[in-house]
C-alpha positions in Angstrom: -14.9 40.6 8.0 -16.2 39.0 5.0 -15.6 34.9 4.5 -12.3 34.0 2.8 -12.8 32.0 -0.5 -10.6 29.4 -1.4 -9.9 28.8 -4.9 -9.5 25.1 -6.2 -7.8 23.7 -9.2 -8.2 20.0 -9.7 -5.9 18.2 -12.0 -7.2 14.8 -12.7 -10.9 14.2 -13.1 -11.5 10.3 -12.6 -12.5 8.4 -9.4 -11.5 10.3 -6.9 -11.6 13.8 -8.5 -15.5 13.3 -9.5 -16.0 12.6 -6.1 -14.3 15.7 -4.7 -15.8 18.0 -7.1 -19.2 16.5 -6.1 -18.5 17.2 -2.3 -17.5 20.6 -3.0 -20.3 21.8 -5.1 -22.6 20.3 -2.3 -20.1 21.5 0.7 -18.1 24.6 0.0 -18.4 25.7 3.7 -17.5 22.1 5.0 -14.2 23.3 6.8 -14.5 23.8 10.5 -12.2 26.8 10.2 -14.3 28.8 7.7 -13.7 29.9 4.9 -15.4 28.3 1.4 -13.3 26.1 -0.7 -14.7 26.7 -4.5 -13.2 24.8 -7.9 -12.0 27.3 -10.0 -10.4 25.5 -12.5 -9.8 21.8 -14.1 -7.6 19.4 -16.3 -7.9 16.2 -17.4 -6.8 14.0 -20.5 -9.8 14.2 -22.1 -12.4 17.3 -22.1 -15.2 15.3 -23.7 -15.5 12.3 -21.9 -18.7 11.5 -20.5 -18.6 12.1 -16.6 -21.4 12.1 -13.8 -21.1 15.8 -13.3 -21.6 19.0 -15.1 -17.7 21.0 -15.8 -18.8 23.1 -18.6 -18.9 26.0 -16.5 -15.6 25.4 -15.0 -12.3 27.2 -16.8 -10.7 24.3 -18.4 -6.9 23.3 -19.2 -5.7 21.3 -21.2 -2.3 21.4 -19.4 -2.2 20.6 -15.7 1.0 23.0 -15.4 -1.0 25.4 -16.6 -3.3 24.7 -14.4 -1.4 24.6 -11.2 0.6 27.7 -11.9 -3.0 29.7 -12.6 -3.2 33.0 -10.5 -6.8 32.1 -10.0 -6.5 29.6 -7.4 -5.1 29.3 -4.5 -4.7 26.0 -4.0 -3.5 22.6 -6.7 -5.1 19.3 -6.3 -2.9 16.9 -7.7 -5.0 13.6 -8.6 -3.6 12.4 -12.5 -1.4 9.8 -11.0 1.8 8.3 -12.2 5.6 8.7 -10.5 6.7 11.1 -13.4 5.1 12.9 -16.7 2.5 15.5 -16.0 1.9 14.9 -12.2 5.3 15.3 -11.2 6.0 18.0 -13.6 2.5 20.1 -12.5 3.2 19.4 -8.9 7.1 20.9 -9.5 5.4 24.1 -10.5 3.2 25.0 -8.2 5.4 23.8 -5.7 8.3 26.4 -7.2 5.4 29.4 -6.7 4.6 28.7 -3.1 1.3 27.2 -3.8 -0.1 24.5 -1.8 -0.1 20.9 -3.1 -2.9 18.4 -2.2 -2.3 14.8 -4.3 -3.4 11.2 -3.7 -0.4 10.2 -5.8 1.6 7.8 -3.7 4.1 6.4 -7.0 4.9 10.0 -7.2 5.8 10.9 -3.7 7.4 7.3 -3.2 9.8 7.7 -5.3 10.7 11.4 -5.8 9.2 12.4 -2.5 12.5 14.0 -0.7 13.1 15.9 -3.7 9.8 17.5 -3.6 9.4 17.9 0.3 13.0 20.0 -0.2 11.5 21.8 -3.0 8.3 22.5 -0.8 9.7 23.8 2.6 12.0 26.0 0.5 9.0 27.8 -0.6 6.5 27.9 2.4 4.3 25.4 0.5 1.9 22.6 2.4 2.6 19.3 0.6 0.1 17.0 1.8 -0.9 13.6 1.0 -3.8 11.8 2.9 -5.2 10.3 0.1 -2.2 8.7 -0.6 -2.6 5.7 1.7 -5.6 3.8 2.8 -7.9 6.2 1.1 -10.4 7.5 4.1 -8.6 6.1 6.6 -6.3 8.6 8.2 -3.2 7.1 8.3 -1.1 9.6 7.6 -2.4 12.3 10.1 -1.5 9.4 12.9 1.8 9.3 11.6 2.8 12.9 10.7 0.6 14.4 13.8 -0.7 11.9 16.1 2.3 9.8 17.0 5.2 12.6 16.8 5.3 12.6 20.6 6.2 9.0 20.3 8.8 6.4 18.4 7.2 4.3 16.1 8.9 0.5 15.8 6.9 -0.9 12.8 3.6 -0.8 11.1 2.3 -3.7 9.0 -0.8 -4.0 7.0 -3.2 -4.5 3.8 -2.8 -1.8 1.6 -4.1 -3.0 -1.4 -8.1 -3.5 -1.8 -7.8 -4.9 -4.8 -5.5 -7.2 -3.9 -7.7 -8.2 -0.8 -10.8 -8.4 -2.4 -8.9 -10.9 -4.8 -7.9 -13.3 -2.2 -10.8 -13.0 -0.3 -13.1 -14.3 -3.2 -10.8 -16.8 -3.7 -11.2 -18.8 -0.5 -14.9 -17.9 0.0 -16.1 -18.9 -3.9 -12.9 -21.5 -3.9 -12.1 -20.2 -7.4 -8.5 -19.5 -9.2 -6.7 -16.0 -9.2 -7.4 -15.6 -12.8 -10.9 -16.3 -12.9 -11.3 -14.1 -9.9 -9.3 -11.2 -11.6 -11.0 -11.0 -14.3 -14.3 -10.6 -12.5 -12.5 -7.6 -10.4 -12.0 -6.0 -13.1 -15.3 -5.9 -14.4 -16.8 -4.5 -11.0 -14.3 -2.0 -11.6 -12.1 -3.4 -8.5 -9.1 -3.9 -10.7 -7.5 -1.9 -13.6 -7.1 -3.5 -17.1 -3.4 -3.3 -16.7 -3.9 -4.7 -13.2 0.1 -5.1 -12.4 0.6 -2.2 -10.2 -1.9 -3.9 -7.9 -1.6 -7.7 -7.6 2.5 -7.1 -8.3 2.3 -5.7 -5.2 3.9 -2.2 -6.4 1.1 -0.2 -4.9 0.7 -1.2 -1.6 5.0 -0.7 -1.9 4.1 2.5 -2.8 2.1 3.2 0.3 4.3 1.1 2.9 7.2 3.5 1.4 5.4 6.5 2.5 4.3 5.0 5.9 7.9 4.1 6.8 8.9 7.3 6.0 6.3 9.0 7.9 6.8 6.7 10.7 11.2 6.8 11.2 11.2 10.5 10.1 13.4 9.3 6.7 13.7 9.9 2.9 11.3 7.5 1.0 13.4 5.0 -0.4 10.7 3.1 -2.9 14.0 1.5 -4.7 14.6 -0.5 -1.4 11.3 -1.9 -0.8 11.3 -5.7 -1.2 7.8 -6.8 -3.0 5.9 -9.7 -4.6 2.4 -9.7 -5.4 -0.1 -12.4 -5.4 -0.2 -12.9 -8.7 1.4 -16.6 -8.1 -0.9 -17.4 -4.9 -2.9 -20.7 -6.3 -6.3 -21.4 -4.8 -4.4 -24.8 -3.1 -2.0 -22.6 -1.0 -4.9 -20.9 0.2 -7.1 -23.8 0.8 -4.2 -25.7 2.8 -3.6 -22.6 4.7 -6.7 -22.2 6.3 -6.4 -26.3 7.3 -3.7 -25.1 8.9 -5.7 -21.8 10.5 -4.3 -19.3 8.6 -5.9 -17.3 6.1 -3.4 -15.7 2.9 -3.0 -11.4 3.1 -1.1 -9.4 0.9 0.7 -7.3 4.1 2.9 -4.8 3.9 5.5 -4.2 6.6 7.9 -2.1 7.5 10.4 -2.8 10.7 12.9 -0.3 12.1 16.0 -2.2 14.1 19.4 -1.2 14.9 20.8 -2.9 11.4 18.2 -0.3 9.4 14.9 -0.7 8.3 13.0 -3.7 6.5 10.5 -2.6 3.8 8.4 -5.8 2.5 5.3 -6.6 0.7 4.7 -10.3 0.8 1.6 -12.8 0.3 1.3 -13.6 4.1 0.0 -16.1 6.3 -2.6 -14.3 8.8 -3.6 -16.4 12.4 -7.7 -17.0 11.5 -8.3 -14.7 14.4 -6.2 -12.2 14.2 -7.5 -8.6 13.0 -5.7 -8.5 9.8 -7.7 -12.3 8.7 -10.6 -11.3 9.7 -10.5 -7.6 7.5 -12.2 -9.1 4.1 -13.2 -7.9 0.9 -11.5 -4.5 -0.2 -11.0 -3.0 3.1 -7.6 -1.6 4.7 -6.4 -2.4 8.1 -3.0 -1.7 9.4 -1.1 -1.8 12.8 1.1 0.5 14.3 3.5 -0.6 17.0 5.2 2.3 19.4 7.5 2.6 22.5 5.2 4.4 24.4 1.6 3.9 23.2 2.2 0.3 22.2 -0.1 -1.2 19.8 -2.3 1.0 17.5 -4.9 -0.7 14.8 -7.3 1.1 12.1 -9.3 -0.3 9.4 -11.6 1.2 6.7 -12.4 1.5 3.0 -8.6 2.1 1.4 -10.5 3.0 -2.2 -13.5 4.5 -3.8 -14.6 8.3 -4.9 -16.3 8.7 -1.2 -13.6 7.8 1.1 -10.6 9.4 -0.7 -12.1 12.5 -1.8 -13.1 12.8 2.1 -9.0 12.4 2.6 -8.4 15.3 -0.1 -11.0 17.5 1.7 -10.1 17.1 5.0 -6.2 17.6 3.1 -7.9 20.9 1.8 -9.5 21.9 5.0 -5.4 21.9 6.8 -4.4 24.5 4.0 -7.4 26.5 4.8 -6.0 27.0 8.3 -2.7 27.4 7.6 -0.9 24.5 8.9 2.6 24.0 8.0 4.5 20.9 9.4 7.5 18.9 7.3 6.0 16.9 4.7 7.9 13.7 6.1 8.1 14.2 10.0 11.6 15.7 9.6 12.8 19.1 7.8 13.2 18.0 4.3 17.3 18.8 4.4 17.5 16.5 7.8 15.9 13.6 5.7 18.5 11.0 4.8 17.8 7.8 3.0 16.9 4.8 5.6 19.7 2.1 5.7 18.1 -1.1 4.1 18.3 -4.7 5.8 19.8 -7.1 4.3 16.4 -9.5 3.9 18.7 -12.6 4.1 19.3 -11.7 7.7 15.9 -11.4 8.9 14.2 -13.8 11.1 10.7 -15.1 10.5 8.6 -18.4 10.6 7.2 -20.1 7.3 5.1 -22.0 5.7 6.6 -24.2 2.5 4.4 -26.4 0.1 5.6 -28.8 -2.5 4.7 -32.1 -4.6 6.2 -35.1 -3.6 6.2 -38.7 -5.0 3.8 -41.3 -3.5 6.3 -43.6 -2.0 7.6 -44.7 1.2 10.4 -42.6 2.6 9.8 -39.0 1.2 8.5 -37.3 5.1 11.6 -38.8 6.3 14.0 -37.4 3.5 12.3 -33.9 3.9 12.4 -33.6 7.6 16.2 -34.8 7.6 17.2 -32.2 4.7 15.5 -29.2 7.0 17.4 -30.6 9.9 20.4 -30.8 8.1 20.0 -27.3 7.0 19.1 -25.8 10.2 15.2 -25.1 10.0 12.8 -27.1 12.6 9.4 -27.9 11.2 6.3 -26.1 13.7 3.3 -28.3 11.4 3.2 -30.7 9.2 0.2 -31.6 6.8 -0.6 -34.2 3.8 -3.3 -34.1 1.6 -3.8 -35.9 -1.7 -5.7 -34.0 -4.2 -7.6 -35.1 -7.0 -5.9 -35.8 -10.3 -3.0 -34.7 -9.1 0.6 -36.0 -10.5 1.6 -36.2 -7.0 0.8 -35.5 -3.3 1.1 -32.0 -1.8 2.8 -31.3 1.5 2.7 -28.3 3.7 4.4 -27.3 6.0 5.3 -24.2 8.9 8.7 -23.9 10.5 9.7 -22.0 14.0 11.7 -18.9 13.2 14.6 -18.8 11.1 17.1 -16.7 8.9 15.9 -16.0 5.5 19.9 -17.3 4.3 19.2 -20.4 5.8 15.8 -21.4 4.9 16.5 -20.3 1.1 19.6 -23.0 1.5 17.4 -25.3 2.7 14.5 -25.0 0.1 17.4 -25.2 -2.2 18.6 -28.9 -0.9 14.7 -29.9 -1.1 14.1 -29.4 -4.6 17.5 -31.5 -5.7 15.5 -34.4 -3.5 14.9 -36.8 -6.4 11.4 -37.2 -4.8 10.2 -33.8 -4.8 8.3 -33.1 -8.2 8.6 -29.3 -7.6 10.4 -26.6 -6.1 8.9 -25.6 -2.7 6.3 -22.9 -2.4 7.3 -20.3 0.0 5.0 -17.9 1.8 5.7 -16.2 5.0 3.9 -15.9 8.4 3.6 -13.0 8.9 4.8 -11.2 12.2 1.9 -9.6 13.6 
């Protein structure tokens, strides 16, 4: 019986999709079930962009739809990006003919991922999406194979590597989020529209899918609740680790009897926990079950190595024929997960503000938390340099979200607070 050959189109020819074509130019036979996977055809914005590989002997088309609905391959690798526009719209198509989908596109499947999971188990076509989260780091085969023989409470991690190698050259070079961005982004770490990343929006993206994965629902991106660290000043940071905590960008998603609690948040990390101690532009993320109990992984979440590695191996399931439910469920069974109401949700945290030099100001803070309802854990003072006023930090036990927004309400009226309290949480890990 002669060797099956797979044929390849690849939509989207940046990052990631020079690094797959490399791979399978070097590694046709790389799938442990035979067979050879070969690019047969390619799409892109631009045909004459300079690239570090050689495409002028691969069909070319200008339209990815064209592309993906091509009789001459057998399988569509989505990697242009974007929730809607040509992704979405070349993904539909080969969807509609049966053909297998492999995309890294996590906006796209975050937001109109129940639609398209309906649209592909109608047709008997794979829909997979490794690549989508935490780049070589298998997340999503945990979730959608490894952990279906068990109930998955939460899972809670850093997403972004952007967004950690930000903060993590901030407290080791002790230099402002701007300055710090700007350098990102010419080591290619950060986009030049870098608000999908430091807003928070992308690791949102990829908490969306991992919750959905995880509690066998509907993506529900609208629900997530996000902030990025595009406000976290170098002083929060520094005071933080005086306090021995170091400042993450986690995502988190929490399944309870009320629903489920989607969050991204600038987070306060113990020093020595896992999630402090994953620096630079790595991933990490935990996964908390009934029966196995606590899970955690870490790896490169970026770069054309890792996450072309995630489309292969993506590839390599097609090529043995695997066919599960796209989100853990059968795509009709998938409902919409019931948001919390944030307000209700309990968690400890740590609040910084400027306060007058005078006598009297601890004491009129500590008695407006009291007052309020929220008991202070730590408490630290530390004058800064040219500073119009003195800075104060500090962490509280547990408390409602409703009750510690009242109470950094009453604290800003206090005629001796310059500014209205910082809020970051700590996060529950």
């Amino acid at each position: 019986m002669s060797e099956k050959t797979w044929r390849i189109g690849v939509a989207g020819l940046g990052t990631v999709g020079a690094g797959l074509l490399t791979f399978l130019a070097d590694r046709p036979d790389f799938a442990p079930a035979g067979g050879r996977a070969v690019v047969t055809g390619v799409s892109a914005r631009s045909r004459s962009r300079p690239r570090p590989f050689d495409i002028s002997n691969l069909p070319w088309f200008d339209d990815p739809v064209a592309l993906a609905t091509s009789a001459d391959n057998d399988v569509f690798v989505e990697l242009i990006g974007g929730s809607d526009g040509p992704a979405k719209a070349a993904v539909e198509a080969a969807l509609k003919l049966g053909k297998p989908v492999v995309t890294a596109n996590k906006a796209l499947l975050a937001e109109h991922g129940a639609e398209l999971a309906v649209l592909a188990e109608a047709n008997g076509a794979p829909l997979v999406f490794e690549a989508a989260v935490m780049g070589g780091v298998p997340a999503v085969k945990m979730m959608r194979e490894a952990l279906v023989g068990d109930d998955v409470n939460s899972v809670a991690g850093i997403l972004n590597g952007t967004c950690n190698y930000i903060l993590t050259e901030m407290e080791q070079g002790g230099r402002p989020f701007a300055e710090v961005l700007a350098e990102a982004q010419r080591l290619g770490y950060a986009e030049a529209d870098p608000t999908m990343d430091v807003g928070g929006f992308d690791a949102a993206h990829k908490i969306t899918l991992l919750a959905a994965l995880a509690f066998g629902c509907a993506p529900n991106f609208a629900a997530a609740e996000i902030e990025g660290i595009d406000q976290i000043e170098l002083l929060d940071i520094k005071m933080a680790r005086d306090l021995g905590y170091r400042v993450k960008l986690v995502a988190s998603a929490d399944r309870s009897a009320d629903g489920v609690l989607v969050r991204v948040h600038p987070s306060l990390a113990p020093l020595s926990h896992p999630l402090a101690q994953a620096g630079g532009a790595l991933n990490a993320l935990f996964i908390e079950s009934q029966r196995i109990g606590r899970i955690f992984v870490q790896g490169p979440g970026a770069g054309a190595g890792p996450t072309a590695a995630a489309v292969a191996a993506d590839i390599a399931d097609v090529m043995t024929g695997a066919v599960r439910p796209v989100f853990q469920r059968p795509a009709t069974t998938l409902r919409p997960f019931t948001p919390v109401d944030p307000s209700k949700s309990m968690s400890r945290a740590y609040l910084r503000f400027l306060v007058k030099d005078e006598p009297g100001v601890i004491a009129a803070v500590s008695e407006t938390l009291a007052e309020a309802g929220v008991s202070i854990e730590s408490f630290l003072q530390k004058p800064v340099e040219n500073s119009e006023g003195v800075p104060i930090v500090l962490t509280t036990h547990a408390v409602a979200e409703s009750v510690l927004t009242a109470a950094i309400d009453r604290i800003a009226n206090l005629s001796s607070v310059l500014d209205r309290p910082r809020l970051l949480r700590i996060a529950r890990i």
